[in-house]
C-alpha positions, 0 to 999 in steps of 0.5 A, spaced: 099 422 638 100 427 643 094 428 644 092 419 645 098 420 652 094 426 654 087 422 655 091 415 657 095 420 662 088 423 664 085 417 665 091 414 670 090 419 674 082 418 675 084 410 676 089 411 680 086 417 684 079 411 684 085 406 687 086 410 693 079 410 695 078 402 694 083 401 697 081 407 703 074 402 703 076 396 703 081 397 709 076 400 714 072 394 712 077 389 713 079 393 719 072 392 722 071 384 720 077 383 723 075 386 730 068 383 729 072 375 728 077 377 734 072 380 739 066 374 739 071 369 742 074 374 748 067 375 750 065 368 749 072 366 752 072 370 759 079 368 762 077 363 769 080 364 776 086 361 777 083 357 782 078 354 777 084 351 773 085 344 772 093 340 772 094 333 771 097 330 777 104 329 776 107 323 775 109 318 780 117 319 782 121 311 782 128 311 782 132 308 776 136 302 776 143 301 780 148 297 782 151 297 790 157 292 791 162 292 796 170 291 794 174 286 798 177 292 802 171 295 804 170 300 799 161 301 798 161 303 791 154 304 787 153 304 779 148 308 776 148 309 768 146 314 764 147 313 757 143 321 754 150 325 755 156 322 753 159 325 761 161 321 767 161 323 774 163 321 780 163 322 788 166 319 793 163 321 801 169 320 806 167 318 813 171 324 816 169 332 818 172 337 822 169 335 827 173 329 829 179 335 828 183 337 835 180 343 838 187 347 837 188 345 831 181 347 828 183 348 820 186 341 820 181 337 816 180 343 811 187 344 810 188 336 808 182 336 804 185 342 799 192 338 800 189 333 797 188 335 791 193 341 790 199 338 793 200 334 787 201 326 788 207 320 788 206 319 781 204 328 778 206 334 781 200 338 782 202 342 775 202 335 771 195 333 774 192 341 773 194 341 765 192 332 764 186 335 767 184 342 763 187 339 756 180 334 756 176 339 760 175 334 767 175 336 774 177 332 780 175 335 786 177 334 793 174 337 800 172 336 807 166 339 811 164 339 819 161 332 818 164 329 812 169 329 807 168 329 799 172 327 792 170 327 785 171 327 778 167 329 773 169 327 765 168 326 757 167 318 756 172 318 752 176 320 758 174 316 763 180 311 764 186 317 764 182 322 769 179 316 773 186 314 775 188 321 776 182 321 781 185 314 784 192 317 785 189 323 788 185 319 794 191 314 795 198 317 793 196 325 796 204 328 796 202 333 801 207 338 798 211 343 804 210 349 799 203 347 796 201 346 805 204 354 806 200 357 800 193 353 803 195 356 810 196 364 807 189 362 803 185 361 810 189 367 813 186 371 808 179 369 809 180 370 816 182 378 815 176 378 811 171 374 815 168 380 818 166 383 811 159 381 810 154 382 815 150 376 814 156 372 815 158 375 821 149 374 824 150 367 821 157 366 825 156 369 831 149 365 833 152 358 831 156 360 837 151 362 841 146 356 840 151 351 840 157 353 843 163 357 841 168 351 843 163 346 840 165 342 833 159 345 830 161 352 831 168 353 832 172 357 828 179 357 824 184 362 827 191 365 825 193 360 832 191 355 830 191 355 823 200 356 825 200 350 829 197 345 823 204 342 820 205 338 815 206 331 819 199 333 823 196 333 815 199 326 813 196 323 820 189 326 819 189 322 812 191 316 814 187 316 820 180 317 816 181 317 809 181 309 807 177 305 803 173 302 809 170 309 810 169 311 802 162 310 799 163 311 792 157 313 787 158 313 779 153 315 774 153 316 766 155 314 760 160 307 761 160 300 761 159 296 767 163 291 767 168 296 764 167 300 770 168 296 775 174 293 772 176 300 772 175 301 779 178 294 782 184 295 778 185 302 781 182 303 788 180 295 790 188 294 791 188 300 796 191 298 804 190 302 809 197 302 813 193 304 820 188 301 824 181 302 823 180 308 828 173 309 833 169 314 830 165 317 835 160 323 833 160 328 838 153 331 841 150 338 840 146 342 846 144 348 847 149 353 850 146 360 851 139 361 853 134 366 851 137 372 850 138 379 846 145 379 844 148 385 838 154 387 834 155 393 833 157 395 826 157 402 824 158 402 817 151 399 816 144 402 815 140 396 816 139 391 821 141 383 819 137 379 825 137 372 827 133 369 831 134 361 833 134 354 838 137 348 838 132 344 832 132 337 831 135 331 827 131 328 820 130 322 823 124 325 828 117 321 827 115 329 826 119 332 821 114 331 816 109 335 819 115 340 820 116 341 814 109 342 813 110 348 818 115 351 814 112 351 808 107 354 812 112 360 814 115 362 808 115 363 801 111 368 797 104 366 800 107 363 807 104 368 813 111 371 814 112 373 807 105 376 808 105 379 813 113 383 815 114 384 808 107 385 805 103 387 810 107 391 814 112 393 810 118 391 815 123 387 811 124 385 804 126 378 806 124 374 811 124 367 813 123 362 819 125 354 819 126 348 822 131 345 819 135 338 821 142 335 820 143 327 819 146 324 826 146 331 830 141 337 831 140 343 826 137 349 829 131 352 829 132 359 825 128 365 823 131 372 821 131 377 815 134 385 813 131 390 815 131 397 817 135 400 823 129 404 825 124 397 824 129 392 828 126 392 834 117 393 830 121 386 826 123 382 832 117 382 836 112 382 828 117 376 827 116 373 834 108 373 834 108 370 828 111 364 831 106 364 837 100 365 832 102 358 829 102 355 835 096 358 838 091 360 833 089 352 828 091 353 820 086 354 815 085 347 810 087 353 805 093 354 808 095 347 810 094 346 802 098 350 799 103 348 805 103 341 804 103 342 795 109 346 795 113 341 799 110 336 794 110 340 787 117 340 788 119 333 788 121 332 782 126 337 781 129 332 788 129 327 782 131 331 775 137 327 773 140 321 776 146 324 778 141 327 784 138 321 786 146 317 787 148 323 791 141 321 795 142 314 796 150 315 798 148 320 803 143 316 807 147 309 807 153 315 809 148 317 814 144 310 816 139 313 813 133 307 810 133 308 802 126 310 802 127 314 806 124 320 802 119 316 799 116 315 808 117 323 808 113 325 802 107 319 806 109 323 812 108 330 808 101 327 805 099 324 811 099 331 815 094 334 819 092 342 821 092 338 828 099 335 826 102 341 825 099 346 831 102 340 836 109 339 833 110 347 833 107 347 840 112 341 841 119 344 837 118 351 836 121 354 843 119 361 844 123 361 851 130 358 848 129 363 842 137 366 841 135 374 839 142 376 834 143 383 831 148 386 827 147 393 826 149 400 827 148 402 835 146 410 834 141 408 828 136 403 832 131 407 834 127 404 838 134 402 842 133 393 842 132 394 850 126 395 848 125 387 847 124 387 855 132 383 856 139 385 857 142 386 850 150 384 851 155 386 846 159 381 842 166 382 840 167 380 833 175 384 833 180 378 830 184 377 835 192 375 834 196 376 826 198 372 821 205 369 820 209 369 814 
């Protein structure tokens, strides 16, 4: 018996030892077919350039069904459903804004936005309306901007009729509460003591200063003086004088019952009187206040430069902002020639921009700045003057008017990726007396542009003799110093005047 273990032990050791060996082989062969198989295709699939790939077009954008009426007290109001979520939101644009506030009283109409919604109304205090809205995760929102005022509401469904009303009390019954009036005020005081804090922020500020004026609606700033001469009484006449049914456009979008909703909103907002005259609203206008010219602010602490360069631009209503559009796709981005060039090329910034940009009923600014060190400020400003230069000198290539025009194409479905995007557009141009097929007319404008189109409107609107040169930055590091540029640099003084009170 011992001897019969002995001879199958040894016989499992000669198989076992036979096993490993086949196993070794068939690896190796099977290792080899497998590099055979895969390799074939890798050679016989070269990857293709990507400018041999092939897109199907994208799909024609439409806007989705909607319903615009007018309440008998004025109120405009549009309906747009959409039944994927089970959420409703809305927005109301209010036909106010800063600029209609009195100039020693600048602050005025933010402060009657924010008291709006935190100053509790007739029926809550603010408390009560703060805890019905956390309990069902709602929001109800109120602001007022340079140009406009704004409310909202964003709800479950299954919540709409209780937010909805809290929504109604907050634009009709705003309780404006003394305490709630001081804490706003302490809250703009701080952002006062800090507004110095960011250098882009102070280049942002300081040039709309520059261009549109220091005393201009569209670039005055709120000060400790005249954030204390705002009081209670000034806040309630702000909002009886704008914010009224007549001057709110209301759009609501998702998942509701159209008849149910507007029985919502005629049982809330269709019974709202104002108690004042109609007021005259006369938009104020825009002009260039400084001429070309190099101005600085010293900012010790930094090691960089923030430059802004800009002039006076235009409104979206221009025949040609299509083709402007077309120029800025041009400039920017990581294959537009101001990306290429001061970044790429000759490594100056690592961000770098230049547009056109417009507002809706007065004009924007044309702009164009970046980051770069103190040492390049000088090297990056004349780099990022030539560049607007050569786009008005030197014809495009049909490459670049290409990629110019597609990039502004390409992107217009992400314009049209929900439907509440596409209520807020249509709202905002009736706001504005804008056609609604307004962006429709600018995407065949785009379409429709020439590289002789977009030489001649940057010939037309691109003003190298306005441009306003900005820098914030450290004086003892700028080297070359920014007299170089050939103009007198002037100094801005961004110290905060005056204190806050208690």
């Amino acid at each position: 018996m011992l001897l019969i273990k002995q001879n199958l032990l040894s016989l499992s050791m000669i198989d076992t030892s036979s096993l490993k060996q086949f196993r070794t082989v068939g690896l190796i062969l099977i290792t080899t077919l497998l590099v055979l198989v895969f390799r074939l295709p890798a050679v016989a699939q070269t990857p293709k350039h990507y400018t041999d790939l092939e897109f199907p077009l994208l799909a024609e954008i439409s806007l989705p069904e909607y319903e615009r009426y007018e309440l008998t007290n004025g109120m405009v109001v549009y309906l747009m459903e959409d039944h994927q979520l089970p959420l409703v939101k809305g927005s109301a644009l209010i036909k106010t804004g800063s600029r209609l506030e009195p100039a020693p009283k600048v602050g005025l109409a933010q402060t009657t936005g924010s008291l709006m919604r935190l100053g509790g109304t007739q029926q809550h205090s603010a408390n009560e309306i703060n805890q019905l809205l956390e309990q069902r995760a709602a929001r109800v929102e109120v602001g007022i901007g340079t140009s406009s005022g704004s409310a909202g509401f964003n709800t479950l469904s299954e919540d709409l009729e209780t937010v909805f009303n809290l929504f109604s009390e907050v634009l009709q019954e705003p309780a404006f509460s003394p305490q709630l009036l001081g804490f706003i005020k302490n809250q703009q005081q701080g952002g006062i003591a800090r507004r110095n804090d960011d250098p882009g922020s102070i280049a942002s500020r300081e040039l709309g200063k520059l261009i549109y004026g220091e005393d201009s609606p569209y670039a005055r700033t709120i000060e400790y003086e005249t954030i204390d001469n705002i009081t209670r009484d000034d806040v309630v006449a702000f909002y009886e004088q704008y914010v009224r049914p007549e001057n709110i456009i209301l759009g609501v979008v998702g998942d509701f019952e159209p008849n149910t909703m507007k029985s919502l909103i005629e049982n809330t907002l269709g019974k709202w009187q104002p108690n004042t005259p109609e007021p005259e609203i006369n938009i104020p206008s825009a002009q260039q206040k400084q001429g070309q010219g190099v101005f600085f602010v010293n900012q010790p602490q930094l090691n960089q430069s923030n430059v802004l360069l800009g002039h006076l631009g235009g409104k979206f209503d221009s025949p040609d902002y299509p083709a402007l559009s077309v120029v800025n796709g041009l400039l920017n981005g990581f294959g537009g020639r101001l990306f290429n060039d001061l970044r790429s090329r000759k490594g100056l910034a690592y961000t770098v921009y230049g547009f056109w940009s417009a507002g809706y009923d007065y004009p924007g600014v044309f702009i164009a700045g970046g980051q770069t060190a103190s040492q390049t400020t000088v090297k990056f400003i004349t780099s990022l003057l030539d560049e607007i230069k050569r786009v008005q000198t030197t014809a495009i290539s049909s490459d670049e008017l290409d990629y110019a025009k597609e990039s502004i194409l390409n992107s217009f479905v992400f314009k049209f990726e929900n439907p509440s995007q596409t209520l807020s557009r249509l709202t905002t141009y009736e706001y504005y007396g804008y056609p609604q097929d307004f962006i429709f007319e600018y995407q065949k404008g785009v379409k429709a542009t020439t590289i002789e189109d977009v030489q001649r409107v940057a010939q037309e609107y691109l003003k190298p003799e306005n441009i306003v040169t900005l820098v914030v930055g450290n004086e003892e590091e700028i080297n070359p110093p920014l007299s170089q540029l050939g103009q007198t640099v002037k100094s801005i003084d961004v110290t905060i005047q005056g204190q806050a009170k208690s």
